[in-house]
C-alpha positions as CSV (number, residue, x, y, z in Angstrom):
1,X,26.2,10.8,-12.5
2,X,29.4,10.7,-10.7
3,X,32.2,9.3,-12.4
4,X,32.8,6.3,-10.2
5,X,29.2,5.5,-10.9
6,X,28.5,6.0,-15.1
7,X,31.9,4.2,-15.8
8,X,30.4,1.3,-14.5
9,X,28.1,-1.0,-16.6
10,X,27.9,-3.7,-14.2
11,X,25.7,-2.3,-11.4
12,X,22.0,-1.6,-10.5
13,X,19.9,-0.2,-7.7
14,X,17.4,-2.5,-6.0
15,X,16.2,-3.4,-1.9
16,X,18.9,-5.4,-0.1
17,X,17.3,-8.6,0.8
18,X,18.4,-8.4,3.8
19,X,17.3,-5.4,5.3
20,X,14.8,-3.8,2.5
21,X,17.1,-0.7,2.5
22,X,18.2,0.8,-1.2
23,X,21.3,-0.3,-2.5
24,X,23.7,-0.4,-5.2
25,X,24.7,-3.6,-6.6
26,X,27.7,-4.1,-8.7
27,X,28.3,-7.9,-10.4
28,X,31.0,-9.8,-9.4
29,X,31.1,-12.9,-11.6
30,X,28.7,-15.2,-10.0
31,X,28.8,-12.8,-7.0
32,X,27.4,-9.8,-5.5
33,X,28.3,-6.6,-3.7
34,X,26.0,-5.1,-2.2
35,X,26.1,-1.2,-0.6
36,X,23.7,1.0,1.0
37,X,23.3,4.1,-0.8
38,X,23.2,5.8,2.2
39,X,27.0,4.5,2.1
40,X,27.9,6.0,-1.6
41,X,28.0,9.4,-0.2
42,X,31.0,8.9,1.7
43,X,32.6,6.7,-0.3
44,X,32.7,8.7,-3.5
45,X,32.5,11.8,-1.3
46,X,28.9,12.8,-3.1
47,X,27.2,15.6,-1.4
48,X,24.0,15.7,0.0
49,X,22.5,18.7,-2.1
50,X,24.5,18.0,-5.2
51,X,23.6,16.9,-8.6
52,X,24.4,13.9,-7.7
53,X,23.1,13.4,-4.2
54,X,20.0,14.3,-5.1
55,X,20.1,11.5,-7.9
56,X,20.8,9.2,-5.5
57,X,17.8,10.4,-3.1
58,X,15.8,9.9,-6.3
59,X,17.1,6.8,-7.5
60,X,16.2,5.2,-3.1
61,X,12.6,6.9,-3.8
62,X,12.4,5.2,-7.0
63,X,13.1,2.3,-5.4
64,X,9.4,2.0,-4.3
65,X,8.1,2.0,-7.3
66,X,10.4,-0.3,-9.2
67,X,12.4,-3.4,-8.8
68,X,15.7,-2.2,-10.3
69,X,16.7,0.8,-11.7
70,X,20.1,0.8,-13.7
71,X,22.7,3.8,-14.6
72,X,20.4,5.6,-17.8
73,X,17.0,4.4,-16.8
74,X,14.3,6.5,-16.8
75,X,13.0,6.8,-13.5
76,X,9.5,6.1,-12.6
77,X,6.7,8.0,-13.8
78,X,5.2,8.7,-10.6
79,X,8.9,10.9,-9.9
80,X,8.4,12.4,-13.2
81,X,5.2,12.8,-14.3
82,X,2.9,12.3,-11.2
83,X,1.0,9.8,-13.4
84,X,1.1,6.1,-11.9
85,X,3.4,3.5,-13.5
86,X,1.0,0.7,-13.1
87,X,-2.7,0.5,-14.1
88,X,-6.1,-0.1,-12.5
89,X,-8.2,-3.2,-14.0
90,X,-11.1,-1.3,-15.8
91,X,-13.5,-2.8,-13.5
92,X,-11.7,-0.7,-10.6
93,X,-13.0,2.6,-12.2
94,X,-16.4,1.7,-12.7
95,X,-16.5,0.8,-9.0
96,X,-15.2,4.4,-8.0
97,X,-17.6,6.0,-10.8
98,X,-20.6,3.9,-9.0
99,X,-19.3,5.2,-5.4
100,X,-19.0,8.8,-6.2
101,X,-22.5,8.4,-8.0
102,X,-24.2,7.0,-5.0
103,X,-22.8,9.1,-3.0
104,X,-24.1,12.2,-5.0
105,X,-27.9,10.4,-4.7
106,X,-27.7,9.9,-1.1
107,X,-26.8,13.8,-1.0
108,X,-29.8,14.4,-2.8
109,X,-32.4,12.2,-1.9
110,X,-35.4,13.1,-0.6
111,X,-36.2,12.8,3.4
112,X,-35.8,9.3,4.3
113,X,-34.2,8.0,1.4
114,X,-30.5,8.3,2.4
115,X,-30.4,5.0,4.0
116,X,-31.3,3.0,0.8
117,X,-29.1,4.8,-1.2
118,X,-26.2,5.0,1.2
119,X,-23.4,2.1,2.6
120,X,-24.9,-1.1,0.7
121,X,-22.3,-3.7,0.4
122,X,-23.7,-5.0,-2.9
123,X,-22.1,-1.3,-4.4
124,X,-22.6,-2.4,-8.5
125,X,-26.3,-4.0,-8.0
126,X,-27.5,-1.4,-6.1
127,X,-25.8,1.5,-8.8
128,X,-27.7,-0.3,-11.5
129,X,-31.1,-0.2,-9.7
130,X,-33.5,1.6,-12.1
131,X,-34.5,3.3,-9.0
132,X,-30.8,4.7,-8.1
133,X,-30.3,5.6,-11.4
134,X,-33.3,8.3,-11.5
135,X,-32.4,9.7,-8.2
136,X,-29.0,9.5,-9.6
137,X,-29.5,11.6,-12.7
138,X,-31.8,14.0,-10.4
139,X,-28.4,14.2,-8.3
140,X,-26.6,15.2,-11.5
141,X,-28.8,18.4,-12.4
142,X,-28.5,19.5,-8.8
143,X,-24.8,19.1,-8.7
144,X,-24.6,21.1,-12.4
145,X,-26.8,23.8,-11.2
146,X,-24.2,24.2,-7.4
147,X,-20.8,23.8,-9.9
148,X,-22.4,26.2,-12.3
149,X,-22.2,24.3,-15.0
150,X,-24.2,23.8,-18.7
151,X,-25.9,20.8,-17.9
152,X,-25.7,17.1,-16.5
153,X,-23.7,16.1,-19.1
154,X,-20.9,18.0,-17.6
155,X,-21.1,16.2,-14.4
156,X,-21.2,13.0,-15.9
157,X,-18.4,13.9,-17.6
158,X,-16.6,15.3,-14.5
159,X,-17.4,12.2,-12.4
160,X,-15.8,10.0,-14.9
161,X,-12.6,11.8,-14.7
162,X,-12.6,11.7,-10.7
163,X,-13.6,8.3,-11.1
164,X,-9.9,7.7,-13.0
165,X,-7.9,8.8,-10.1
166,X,-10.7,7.0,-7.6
167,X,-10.0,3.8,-9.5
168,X,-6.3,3.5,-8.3
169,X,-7.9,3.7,-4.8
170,X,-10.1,1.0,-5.7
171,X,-7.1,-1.0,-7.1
172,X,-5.3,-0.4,-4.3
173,X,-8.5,-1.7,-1.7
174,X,-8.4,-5.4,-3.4
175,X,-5.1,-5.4,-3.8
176,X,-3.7,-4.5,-0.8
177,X,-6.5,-4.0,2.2
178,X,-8.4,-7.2,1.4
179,X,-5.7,-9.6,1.6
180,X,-3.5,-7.9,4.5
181,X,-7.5,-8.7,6.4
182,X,-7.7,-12.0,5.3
183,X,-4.1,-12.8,6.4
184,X,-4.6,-11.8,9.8
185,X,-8.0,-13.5,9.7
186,X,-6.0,-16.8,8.9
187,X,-3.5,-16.0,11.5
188,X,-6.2,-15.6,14.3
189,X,-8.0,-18.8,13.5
190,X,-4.5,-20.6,13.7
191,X,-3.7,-19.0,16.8
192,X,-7.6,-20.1,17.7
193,X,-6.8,-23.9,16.7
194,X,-3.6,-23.8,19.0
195,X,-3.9,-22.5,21.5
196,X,-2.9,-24.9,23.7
197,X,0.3,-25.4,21.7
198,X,2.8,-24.5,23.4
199,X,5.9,-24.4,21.0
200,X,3.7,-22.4,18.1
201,X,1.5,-20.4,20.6
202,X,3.9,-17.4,21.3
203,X,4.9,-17.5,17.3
204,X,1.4,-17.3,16.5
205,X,-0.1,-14.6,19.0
206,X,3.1,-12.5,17.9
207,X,2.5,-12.6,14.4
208,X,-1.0,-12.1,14.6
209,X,-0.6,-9.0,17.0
210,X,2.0,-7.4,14.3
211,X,-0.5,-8.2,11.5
212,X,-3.4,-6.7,13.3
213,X,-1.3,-3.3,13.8
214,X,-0.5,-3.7,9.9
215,X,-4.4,-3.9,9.1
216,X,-5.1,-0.9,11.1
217,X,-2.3,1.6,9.5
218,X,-3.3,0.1,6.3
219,X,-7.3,1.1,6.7
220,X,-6.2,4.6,8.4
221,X,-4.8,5.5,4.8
222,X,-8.3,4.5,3.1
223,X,-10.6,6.1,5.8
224,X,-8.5,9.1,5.3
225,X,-8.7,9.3,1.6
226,X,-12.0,8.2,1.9
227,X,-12.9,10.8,4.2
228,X,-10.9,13.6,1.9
229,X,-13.4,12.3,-0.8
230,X,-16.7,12.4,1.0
231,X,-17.9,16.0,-0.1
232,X,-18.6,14.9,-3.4
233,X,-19.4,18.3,-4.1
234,X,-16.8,20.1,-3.1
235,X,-14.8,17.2,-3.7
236,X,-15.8,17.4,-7.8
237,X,-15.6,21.4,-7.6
238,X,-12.0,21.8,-6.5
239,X,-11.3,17.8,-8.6
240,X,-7.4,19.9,-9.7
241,X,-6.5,20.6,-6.4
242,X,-7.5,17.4,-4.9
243,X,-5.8,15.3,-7.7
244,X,-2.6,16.0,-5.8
245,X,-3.9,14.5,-3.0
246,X,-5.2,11.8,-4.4
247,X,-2.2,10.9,-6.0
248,X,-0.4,11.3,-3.2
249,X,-2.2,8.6,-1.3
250,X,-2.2,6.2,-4.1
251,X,1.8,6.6,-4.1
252,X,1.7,6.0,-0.3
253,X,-0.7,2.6,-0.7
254,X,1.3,1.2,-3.4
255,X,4.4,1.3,-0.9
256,X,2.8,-0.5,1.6
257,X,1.8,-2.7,-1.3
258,X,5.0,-3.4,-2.1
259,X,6.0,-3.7,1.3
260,X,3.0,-6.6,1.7
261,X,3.2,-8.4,-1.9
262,X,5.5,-10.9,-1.7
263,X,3.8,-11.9,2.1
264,X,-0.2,-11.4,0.1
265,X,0.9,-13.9,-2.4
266,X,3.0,-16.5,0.0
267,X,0.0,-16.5,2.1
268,X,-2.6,-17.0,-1.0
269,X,-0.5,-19.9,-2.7
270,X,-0.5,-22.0,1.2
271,X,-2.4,-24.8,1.8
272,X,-5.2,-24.9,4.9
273,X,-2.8,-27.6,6.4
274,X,-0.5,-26.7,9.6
275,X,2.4,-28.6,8.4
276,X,5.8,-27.4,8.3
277,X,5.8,-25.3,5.3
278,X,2.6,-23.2,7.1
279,X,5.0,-22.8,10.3
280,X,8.0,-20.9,8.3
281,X,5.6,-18.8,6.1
282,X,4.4,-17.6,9.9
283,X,7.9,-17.4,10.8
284,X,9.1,-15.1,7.3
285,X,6.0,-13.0,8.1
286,X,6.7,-12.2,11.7
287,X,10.2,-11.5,10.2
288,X,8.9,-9.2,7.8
289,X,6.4,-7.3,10.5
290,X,8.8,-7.4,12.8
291,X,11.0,-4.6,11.6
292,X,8.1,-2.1,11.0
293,X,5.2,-3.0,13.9
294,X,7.4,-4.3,17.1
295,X,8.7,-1.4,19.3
296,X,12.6,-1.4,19.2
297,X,12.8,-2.5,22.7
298,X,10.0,-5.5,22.3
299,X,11.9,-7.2,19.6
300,X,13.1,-10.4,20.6
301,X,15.7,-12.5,18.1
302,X,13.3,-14.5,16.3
303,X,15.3,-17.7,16.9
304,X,13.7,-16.6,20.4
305,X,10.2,-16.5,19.7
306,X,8.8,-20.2,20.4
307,X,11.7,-21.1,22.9
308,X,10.9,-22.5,26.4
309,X,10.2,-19.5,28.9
310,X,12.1,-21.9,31.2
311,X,15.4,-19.7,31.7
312,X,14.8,-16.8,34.2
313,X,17.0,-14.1,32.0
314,X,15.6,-11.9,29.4
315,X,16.3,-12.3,25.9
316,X,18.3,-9.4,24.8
317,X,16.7,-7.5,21.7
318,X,18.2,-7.2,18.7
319,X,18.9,-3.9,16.6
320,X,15.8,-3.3,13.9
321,X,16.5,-2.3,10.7
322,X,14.6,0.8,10.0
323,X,12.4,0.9,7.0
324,X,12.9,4.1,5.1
325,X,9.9,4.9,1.7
């Protein structure tokens, strides 16, 4: 690490508050100084493709992993290993074992039978159906006999390690998808209840528009990984070379995770009530989807949005921070 950085034992790397960006900090007594690290390359006159510039590329990519980083940390495993740095509840991979297992049965089932083995919502019950479970095993020795293998032990076997990697998926579903769709759900029945208030109504049919565009880049990433996942087959065949994939879509979730957690749980922990603590949260959340879901030139100041439309001028937008993963 560059000189100007290692000597010092009183800074760390973490998101500026203000605009999410990565950052060094450096400790100031009871103060902080905050810089870019897109700024430390001039300043200590660090090239790009240099030992050191490429540290700092890592250490603003490691940044969406973890909160901090400081000089001597390891960096996230997900940088070094490709394995994750956080863990699925056990529960998640036995969901994506019973998916992947259904899925195999619906491939497999006789004329007719897809539908009852296919797109239930009650995914568990219906995997533990005495019924599923034969046409399951049945699945198993067809699959063995296509991949060439001994038997459907193998495939058992094979499943439950597709099923590890799945599980982050799953993980990631609950986490992340579920509440983002509840939050907007909340958001529209506000905007629903006041509509014909006229001082929250442009807040609330802003922040719900945003968090509608967030929902749908959010389920995009699942129905593509889903969709890379469908073959089961091939999917369980060529299990190395998707792994990659996989992984690389579980890194992307967990960044928009991160992105959404501290929103998720604000939203979880309000009460039903409209009072004025419910107004702010809307206000910090069309703050935060602001910078990422308005077009540049649609952004208004937010000490705009909810003013009288009485004036005839235009509000003037303001510069948006750009988000960089």
């Amino acid at each position: 690490m560059h000189p100007g950085l290692a000597e010092r034992t009183d800074i760390h790397f973490r998101r500026s508050a203000s605009d999410n960006e990565p950052a060094m900090v450096v400790e100031l007594g009871p103060r902080e100084a905050v810089i870019p690290v897109r700024d430390l390359y001039r300043a200590f006159a660090i090239d790009a493709d240099s030992a050191d510039g490429r540290m700092l590329a890592l250490i603003a990519e490691a940044l969406s992993f973890v909160s901090s980083l400081r000089c001597g940390e390891l960096l996230p495993s997900e940088l070094r290993t490709g394995e994750a740095s956080w863990q699925p509840e056990p529960r998640h991979a036995s969901l994506a074992e019973a998916r992947l297992r259904l899925r195999l049965a619906a491939l497999f089932a006789p004329p007719g039978g897809q539908r009852a083995l296919a797109g239930t919502e009650a995914l568990r019950r219906h995997a533990d159906d005495p019924d599923v479970r034969r046409a399951v095993q049945r699945a198993f020795t067809h699959v063995a006999a296509e991949l060439g293998l001994a038997g459907a032990t193998e495939v058992v076997e094979l499943v439950a390690v597709a099923a590890q990697e799945l599980a982050f998926i799953e993980a990631l579903r609950e986490r992340l998808l579920v509440p983002v769709s509840a939050l907007r759900g909340r958001l529209g029945a506000l905007l629903l209840a006041f509509r014909g208030d006229v001082t929250h109504r442009e807040m609330l049919s802003r922040t719900h528009l945003l968090s509608g565009l967030a929902e749908q880049e959010i389920a995009t990433q699942f129905h593509e990984i889903d969709g890379q996942t469908a073959d089961t087959v091939s999917f369980l065949r060529n299990l190395a070379q998707h792994r990659g994939v996989i992984r690389a879509s579980r890194d992307r979730l967990y960044r928009f995770l991160r992105y959404f957690d501290t929103m998720i749980a604000a939203w979880a922990a309000a009460e039903a009530v409209a009072d004025e603590r419910l107004w702010v949260l809307v206000l910090h959340t069309y703050r935060g989807l602001a910078p990422r879901y308005m077009p540049r030139q649609e952004w208004p100041g937010v000490g705009q949005v909810g003013r009288s439309r009485s004036r005839n001028r235009k509000p003037k937008p303001k510069p948006v921070a750009t988000m960089t993963w």
